[in-house]
DRENMI-462596 format. One record per atom (N, C-alpha, C): residue in three letters; x, y, z. Coordinates in pm, whole numbers, plus 32768, in hexadecimal, padded with zeros to 4 digits. Atoms other than C-alpha are relative to their C-alpha. Layout:
// residues N
alaXYZ ...
***
This chain:
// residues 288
unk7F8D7FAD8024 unk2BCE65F51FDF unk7FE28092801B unk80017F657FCB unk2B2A67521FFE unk7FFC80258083 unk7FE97F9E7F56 unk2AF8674D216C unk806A7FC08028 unk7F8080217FF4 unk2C6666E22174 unk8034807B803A unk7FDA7FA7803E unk2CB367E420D3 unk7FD7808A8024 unk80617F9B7FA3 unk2BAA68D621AA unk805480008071 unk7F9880187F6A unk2C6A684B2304 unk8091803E7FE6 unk7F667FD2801E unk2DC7688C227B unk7FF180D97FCF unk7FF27F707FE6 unk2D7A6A152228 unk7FDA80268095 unk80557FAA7F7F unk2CD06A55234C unk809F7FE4805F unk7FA780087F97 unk2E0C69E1242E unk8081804A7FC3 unk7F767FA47FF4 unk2EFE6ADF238B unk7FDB80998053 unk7FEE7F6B7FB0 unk2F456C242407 unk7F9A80607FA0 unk80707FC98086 unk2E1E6D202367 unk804E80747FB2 unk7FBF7FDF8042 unk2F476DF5231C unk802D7FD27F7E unk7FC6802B805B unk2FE16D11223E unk7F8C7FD97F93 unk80888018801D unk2E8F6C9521C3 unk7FCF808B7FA3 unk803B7F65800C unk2E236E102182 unk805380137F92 unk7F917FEC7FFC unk2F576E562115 unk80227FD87F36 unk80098043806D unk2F426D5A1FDE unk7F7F80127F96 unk80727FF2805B unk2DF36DB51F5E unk801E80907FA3 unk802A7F63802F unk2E516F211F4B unk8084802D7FA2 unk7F8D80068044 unk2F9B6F0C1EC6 unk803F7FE87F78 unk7FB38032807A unk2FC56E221DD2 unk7F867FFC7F9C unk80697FD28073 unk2EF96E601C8F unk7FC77F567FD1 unk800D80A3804E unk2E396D141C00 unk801880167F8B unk7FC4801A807E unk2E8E6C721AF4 unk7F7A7FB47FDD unk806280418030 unk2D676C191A07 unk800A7F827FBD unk800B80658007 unk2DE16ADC199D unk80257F9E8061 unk7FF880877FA3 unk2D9069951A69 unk80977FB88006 unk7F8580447FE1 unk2EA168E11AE3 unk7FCE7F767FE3 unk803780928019 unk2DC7679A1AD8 unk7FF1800F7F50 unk80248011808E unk2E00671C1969 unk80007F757FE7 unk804F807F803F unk2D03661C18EA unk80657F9D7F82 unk7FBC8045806A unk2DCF64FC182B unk7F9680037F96 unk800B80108073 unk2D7A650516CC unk7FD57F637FC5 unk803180A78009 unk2C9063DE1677 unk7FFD7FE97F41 unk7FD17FFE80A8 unk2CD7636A1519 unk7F597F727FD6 unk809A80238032 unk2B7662EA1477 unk803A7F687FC7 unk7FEE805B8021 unk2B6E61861426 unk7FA77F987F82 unk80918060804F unk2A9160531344 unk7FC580288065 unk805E800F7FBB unk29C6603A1457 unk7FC7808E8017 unk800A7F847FE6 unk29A261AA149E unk7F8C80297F7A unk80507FFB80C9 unk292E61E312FF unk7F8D7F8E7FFE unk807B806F801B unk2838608F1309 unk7F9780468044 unk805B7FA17FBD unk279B6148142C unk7FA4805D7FE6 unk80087FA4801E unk276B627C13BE unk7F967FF97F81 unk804280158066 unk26DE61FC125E unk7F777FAE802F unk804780517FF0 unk260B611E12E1 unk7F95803280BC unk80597FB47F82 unk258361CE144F unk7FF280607FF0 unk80137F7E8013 unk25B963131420 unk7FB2802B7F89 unk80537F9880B7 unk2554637312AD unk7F7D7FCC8020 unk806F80198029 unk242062A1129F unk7FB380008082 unk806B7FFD7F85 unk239362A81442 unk803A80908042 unk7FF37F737FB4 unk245363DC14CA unk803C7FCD80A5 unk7FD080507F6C unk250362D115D2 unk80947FE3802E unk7F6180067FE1 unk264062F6166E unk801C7F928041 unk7FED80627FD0 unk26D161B916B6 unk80AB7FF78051 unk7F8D7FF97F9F unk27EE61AB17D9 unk80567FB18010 unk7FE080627FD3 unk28C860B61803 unk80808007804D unk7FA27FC67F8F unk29EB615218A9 unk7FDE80538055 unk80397FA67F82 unk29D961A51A07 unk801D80748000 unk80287F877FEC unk297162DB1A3A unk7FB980478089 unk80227FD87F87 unk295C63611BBC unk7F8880417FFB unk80647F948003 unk288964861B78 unk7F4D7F8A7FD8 unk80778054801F unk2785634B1AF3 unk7FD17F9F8064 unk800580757FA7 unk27B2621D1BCF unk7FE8805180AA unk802A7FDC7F54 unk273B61FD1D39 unk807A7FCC8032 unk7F97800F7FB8 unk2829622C1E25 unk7FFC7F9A8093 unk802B80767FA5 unk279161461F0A unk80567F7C8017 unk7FDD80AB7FED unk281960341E9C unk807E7FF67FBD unk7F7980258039 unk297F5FA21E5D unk7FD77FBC7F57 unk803680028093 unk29375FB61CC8 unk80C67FA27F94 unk7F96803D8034 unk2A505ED91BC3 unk7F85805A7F5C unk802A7FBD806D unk2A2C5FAC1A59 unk7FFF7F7C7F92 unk802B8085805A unk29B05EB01932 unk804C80147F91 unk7F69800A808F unk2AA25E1B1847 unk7FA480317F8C unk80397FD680A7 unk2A9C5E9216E3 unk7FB97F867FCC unk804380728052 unk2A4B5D3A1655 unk7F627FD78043 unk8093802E7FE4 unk29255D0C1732 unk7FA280507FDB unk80367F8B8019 unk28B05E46170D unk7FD880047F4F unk801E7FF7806F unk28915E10159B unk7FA77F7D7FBC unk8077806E803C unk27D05CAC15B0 unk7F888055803A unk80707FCC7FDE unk26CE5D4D1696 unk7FC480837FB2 unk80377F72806F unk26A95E9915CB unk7FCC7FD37F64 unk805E80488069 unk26675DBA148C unk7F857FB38024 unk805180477FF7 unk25A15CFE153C unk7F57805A803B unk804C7FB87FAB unk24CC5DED15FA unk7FA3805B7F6B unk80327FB68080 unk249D5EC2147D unk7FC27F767FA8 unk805D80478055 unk24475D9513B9 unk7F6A7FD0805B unk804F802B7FE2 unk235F5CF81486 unk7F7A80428084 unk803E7FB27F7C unk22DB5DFB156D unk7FA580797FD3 unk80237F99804F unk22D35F4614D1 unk7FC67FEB7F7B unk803F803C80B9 unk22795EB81343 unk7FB47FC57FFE unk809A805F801C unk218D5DE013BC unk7F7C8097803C unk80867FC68001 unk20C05F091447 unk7FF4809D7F57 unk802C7FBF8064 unk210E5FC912E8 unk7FBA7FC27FB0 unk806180708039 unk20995E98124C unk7F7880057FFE unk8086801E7FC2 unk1F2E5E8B12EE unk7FC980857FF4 unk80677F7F7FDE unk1EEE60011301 unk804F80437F86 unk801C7FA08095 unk1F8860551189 unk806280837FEA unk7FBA7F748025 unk20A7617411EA unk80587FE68084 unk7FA87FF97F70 unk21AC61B512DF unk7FB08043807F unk803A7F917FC9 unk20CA62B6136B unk7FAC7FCE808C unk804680307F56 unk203C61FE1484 unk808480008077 unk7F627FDB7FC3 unk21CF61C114FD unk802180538037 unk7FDE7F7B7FF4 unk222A62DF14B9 unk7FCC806E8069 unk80187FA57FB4 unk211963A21597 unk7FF77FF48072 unk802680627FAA unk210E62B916A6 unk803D7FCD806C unk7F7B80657FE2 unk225761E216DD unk803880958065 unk7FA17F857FA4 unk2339629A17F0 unk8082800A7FB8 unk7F7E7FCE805B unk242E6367174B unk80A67FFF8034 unk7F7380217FD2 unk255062EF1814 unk7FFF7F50800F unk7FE580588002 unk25AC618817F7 unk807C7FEB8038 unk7FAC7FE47FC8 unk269B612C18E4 unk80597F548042 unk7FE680C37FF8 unk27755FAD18FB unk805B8038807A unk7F8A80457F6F unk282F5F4A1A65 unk80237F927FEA unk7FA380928022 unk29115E291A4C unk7FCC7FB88085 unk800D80297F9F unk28A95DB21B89 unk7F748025803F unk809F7FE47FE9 unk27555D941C68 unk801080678060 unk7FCC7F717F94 unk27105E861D6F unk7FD67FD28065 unk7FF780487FA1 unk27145DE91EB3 unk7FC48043807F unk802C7FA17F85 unk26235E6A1FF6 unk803E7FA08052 unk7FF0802A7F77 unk26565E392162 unk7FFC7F857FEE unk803380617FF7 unk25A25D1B216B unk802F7F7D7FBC unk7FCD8043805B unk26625C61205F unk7FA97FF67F8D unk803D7FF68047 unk25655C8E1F84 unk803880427F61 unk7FD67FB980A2 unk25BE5CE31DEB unk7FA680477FB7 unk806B7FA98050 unk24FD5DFF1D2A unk80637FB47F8B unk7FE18022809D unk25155D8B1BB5 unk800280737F82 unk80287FC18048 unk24885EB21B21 unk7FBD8075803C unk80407FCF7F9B unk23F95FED1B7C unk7FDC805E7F84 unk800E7F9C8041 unk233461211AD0 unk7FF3806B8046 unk7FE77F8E7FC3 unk236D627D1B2A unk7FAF807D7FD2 unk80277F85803D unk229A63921AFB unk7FA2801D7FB5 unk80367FFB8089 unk221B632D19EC unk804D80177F7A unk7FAB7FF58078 unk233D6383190A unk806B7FDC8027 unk7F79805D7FFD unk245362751985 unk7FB87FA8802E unk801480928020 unk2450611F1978 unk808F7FB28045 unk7F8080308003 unk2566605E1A19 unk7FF87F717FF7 unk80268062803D unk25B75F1419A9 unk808D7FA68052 unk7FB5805E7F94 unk26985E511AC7 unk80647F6C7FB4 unk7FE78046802F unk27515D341AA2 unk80397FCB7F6C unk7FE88038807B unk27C65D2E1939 unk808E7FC47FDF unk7F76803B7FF8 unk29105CAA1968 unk7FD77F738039 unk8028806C7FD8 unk28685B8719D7 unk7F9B7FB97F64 unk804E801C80A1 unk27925B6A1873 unk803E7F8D7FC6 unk800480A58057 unk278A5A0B17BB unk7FB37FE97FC8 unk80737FFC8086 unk26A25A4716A3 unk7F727FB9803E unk805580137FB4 unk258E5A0317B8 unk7F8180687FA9 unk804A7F96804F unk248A5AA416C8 unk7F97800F8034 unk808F7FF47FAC unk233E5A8C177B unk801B804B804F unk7FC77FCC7F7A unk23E55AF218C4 unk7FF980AB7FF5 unk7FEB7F688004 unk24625C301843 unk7FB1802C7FAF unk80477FB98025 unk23635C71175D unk7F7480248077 unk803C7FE07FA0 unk22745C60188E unk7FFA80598058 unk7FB37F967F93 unk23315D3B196D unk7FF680797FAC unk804E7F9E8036 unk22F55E3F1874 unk7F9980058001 unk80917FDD7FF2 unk21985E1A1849 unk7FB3803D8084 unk80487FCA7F6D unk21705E3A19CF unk80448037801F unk7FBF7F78801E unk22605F5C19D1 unk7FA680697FB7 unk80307F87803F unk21A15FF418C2 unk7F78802A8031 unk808480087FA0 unk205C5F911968 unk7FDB80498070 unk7FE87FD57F68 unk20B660491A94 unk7FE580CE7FD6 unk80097F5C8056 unk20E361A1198B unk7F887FFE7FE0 unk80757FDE803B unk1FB1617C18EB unk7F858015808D unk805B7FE47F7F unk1EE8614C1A32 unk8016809C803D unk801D7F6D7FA3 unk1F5562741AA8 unk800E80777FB9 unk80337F868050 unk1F1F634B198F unk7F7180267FDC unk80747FFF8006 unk1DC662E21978 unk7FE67FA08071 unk801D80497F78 unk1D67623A1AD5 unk7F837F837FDC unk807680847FFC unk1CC460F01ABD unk7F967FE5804A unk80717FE47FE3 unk1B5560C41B2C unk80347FD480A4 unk7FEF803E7F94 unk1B3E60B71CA4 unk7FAF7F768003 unk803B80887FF2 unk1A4C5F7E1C81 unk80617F967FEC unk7FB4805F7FD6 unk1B755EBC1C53 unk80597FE08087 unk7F977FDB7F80 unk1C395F1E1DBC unk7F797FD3802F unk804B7FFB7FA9 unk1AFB5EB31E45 unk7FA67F6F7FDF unk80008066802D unk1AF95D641DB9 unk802D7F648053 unk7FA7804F7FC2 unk1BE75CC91EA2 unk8004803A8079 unk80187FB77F72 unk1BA45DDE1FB3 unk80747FD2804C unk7FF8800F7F7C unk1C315D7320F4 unk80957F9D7FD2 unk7F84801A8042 unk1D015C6A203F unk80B580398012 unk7F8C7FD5802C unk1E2C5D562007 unk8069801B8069 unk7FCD7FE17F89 unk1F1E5D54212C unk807180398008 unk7F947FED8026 unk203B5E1B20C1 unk80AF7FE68018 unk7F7080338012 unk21AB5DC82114 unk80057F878011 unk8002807C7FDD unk214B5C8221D5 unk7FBE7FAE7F7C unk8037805D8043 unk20935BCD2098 unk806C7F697FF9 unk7FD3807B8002 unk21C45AE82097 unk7FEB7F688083 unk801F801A7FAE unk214F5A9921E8 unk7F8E7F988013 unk809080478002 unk1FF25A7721AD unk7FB97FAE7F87 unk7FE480628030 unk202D59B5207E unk807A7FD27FCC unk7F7C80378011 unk215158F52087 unk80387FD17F6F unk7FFC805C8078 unk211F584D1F29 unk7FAD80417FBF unk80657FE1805A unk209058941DEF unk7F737FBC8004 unk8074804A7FD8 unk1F97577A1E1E unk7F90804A8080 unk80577FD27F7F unk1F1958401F72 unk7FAB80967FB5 unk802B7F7C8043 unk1F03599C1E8E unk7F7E7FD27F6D unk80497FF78031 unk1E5B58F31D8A unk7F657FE98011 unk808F805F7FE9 unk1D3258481E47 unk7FC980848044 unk80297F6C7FBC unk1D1659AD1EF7 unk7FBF80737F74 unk80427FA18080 unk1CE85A671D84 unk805780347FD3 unk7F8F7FCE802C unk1E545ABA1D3A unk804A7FAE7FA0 unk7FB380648057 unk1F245A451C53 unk8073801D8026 unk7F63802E7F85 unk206C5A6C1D29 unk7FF280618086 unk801B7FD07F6E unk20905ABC1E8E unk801A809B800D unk7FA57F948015 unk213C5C061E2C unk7F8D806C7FE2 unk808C7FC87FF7 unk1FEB5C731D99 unk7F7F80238062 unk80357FD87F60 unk1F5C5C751EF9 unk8019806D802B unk7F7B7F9B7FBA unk20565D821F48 unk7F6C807C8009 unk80687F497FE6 unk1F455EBA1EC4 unk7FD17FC87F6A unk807F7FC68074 unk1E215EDD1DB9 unk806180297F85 unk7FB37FEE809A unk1F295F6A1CB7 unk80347FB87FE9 unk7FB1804E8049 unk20195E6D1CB8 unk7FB97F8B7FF0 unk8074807B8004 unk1EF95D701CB2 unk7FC2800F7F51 unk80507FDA8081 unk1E905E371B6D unk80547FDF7F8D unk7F9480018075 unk1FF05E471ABA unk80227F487FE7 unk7FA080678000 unk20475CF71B13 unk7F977F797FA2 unk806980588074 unk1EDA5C4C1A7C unk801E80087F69 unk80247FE58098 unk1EFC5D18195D unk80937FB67FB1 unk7F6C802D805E unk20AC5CCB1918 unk7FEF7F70800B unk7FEA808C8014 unk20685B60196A unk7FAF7FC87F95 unk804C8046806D unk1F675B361855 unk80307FF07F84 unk7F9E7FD18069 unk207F5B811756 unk80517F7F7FF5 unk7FA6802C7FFC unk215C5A9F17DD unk7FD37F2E7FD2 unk8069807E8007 unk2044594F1799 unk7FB7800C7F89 unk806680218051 unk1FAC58A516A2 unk7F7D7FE1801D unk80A87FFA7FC1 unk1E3D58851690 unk7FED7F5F8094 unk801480797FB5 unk1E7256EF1716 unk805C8014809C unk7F9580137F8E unk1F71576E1826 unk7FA4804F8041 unk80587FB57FC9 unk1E6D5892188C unk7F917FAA8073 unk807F80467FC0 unk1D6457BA18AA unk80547F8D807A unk7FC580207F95 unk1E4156C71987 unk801B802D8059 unk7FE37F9C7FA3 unk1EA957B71A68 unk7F7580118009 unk80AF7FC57FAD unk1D2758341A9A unk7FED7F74801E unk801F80467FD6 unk1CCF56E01AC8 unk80537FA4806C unk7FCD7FDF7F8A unk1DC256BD1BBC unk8007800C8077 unk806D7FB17F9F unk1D1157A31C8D unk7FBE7FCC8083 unk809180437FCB unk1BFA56EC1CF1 unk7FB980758015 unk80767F977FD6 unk1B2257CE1DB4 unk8032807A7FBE unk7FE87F62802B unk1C02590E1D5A unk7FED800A7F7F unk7FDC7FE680B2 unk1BDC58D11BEA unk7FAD807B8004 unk80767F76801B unk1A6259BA1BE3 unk807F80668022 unk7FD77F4D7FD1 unk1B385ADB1C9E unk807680037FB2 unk7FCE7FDD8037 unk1C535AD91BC1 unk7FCF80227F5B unk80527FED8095 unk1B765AB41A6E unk7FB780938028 unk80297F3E7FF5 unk1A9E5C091B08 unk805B80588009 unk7F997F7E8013 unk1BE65CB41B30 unk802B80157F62 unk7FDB80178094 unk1C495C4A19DC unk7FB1804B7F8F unk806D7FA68054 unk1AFA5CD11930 unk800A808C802B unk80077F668000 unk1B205E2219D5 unk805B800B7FA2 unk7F657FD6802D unk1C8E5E1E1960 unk7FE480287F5D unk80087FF180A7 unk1C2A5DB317E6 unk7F8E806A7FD9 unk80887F748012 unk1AFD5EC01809 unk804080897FFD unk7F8E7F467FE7 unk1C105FE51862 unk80297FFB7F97 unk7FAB7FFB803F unk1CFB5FA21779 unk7FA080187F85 unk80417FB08092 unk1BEB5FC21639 unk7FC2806D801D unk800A7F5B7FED unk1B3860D716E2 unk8057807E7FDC unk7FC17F827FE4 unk1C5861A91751 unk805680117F97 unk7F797FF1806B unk1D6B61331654 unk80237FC07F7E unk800D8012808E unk1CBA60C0151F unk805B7F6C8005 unk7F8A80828025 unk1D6E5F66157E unk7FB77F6E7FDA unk804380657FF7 unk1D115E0F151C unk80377F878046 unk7F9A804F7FC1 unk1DB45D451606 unk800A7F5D7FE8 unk7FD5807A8048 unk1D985BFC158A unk80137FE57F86 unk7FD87FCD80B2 unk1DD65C76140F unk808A7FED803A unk7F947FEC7FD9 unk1F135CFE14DF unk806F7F97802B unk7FBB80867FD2 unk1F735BBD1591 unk80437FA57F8E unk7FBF80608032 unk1F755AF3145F unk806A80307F93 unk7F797FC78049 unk20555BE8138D unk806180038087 unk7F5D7FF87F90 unk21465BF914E3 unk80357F5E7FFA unk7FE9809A7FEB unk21215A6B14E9 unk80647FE17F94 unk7F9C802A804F unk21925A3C1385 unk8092803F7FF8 unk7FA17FD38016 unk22995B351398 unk80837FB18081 unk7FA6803F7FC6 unk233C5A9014C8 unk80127FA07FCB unk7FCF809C8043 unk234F59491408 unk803C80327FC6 unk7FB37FEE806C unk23D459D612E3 unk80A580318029 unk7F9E7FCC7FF1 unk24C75AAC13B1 unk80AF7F6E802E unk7FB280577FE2 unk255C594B1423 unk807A7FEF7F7A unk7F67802A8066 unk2615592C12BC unk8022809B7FEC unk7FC27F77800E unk26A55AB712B8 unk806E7FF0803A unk7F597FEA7FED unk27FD5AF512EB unk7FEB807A8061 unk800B7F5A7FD2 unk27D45BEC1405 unk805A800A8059 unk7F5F7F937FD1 unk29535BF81434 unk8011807D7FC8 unk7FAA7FA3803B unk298C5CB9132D unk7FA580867FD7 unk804C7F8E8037 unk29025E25127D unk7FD180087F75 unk7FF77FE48051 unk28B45DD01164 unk7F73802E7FB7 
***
């Protein structure tokens, strides 16, 4: 629209053009006037519950200035938008006040923009991003208009969202990028493993984790969330040969996380575990 709007002055006359700047006096109020958004439940649950106690703005109407323009984006219904936002605070956020005793880990940590799309975000390739972190202080959370109390799923997709923030506030040891070395083939991994079965006997636990060293890091650490100890161990045994190289990525991982961020990650797992069960009987239509 602005270099519309650039082309169209430039082809008048510089008289008339001239003419208009010098003439006519501005007027200090905008002509563009913002509709009047009238605050809602969902708006107030928010607010009480992200804002006061983590300092987290949670989005759920599209918002240009937020969303990538990349991609043909659908804005996320209210009702979904309010199972995933319960669901994402009980069992996501409370389980790490739970384990570490205060909001204050959340709070200093979590990216302060939270941000729901009704729809996935679709590359070239046909490929679907699910989730993405920005910066370090946004979080976007894809797909929620598609949400069906899939609680692992989406509590996972946070963890390796958030996984992605914390790594790069404190950079994870290089001895893990150098674990799998050569391994990592970036866009082609679907290529060079077609199947999970091909990624796991290689040292991955999905082909996607091939891609690069970080998302190899986020995706160990959010999938350990999403498994019980007997499903873990299935999956490593699995493996076969790749089990060792995913168990040494695993020990760096659980070695960072108490180093750098005081975490106990399998303390963590089994408060996220029970809370996804439990979250199965919650009502997370409603606000209450």
């Amino acid at each position: 629209m602005k270099k519309f709007i650039l082309y169209l002055l430039m082809t008048l006359p510089a008289g008339m053009w001239l003419g208009s700047c010098s003439e006519d006096a501005l007027n200090s109020e905008s002509i563009l006037k913002e509709t009047a958004r009238v605050e809602n439940e969902l708006d107030r649950w928010l607010f009480n519950n992200y804002m006061l106690p983590y300092n987290v703005r949670v989005i759920y109407r599209m918002e240009d200035i937020e969303s990538n323009m990349s991609y043909n984006l659908v804005p996320a219904e209210y009702d979904k938008s309010i199972q995933v936002a319960k669901l994402v605070h009980f069992a996501g956020l409370e389980a790490f006040d739970e384990v570490t005793g205060s909001h204050d880990f959340i709070h200093d940590n979590f990216p302060k923009i939270f941000l729901f799309i009704g729809s996935g975000a679709v590359r070239n390739d046909g490929s679907e991003i699910l989730g993405a972190a920005e910066g370090g202080e946004k979080m976007i959370f894809y797909r929620v208009n598609f949400f069906e109390q899939q609680n692992n799923v989406v509590v996972g997709l946070v963890f390796h969202e958030f996984g992605h923030i914390l790594d790069a506030r404190k950079p994870r040891p290089r001895e893990f990028d150098e674990i799998s070395g050569s391994g990592y083939v970036g866009d082609v991994y679907d290529t060079r493993y077609p199947n999970q079965s091909d990624a796991l006997k290689a040292g991955f636990l999905t082909p996607y984790a091939a891609s690069s060293p970080a998302e190899d890091f986020t995706i160990t650490w959010g999938e350990y969330f999403t498994r019980t100890a007997e499903s873990w161990e299935a999956l490593l045994a699995s493996a076969g040969t790749g089990r060792a190289t995913i168990e040494a990525k695993f020990a760096i991982i659980n070695t960072y996380m108490r180093d750098e961020w005081n975490l106990d990650t399998d303390q963590l797992r089994a408060v996220v575990l029970r809370r996804e069960n439990e979250a199965k009987y919650l009502d997370l239509t409603t606000l209450d």
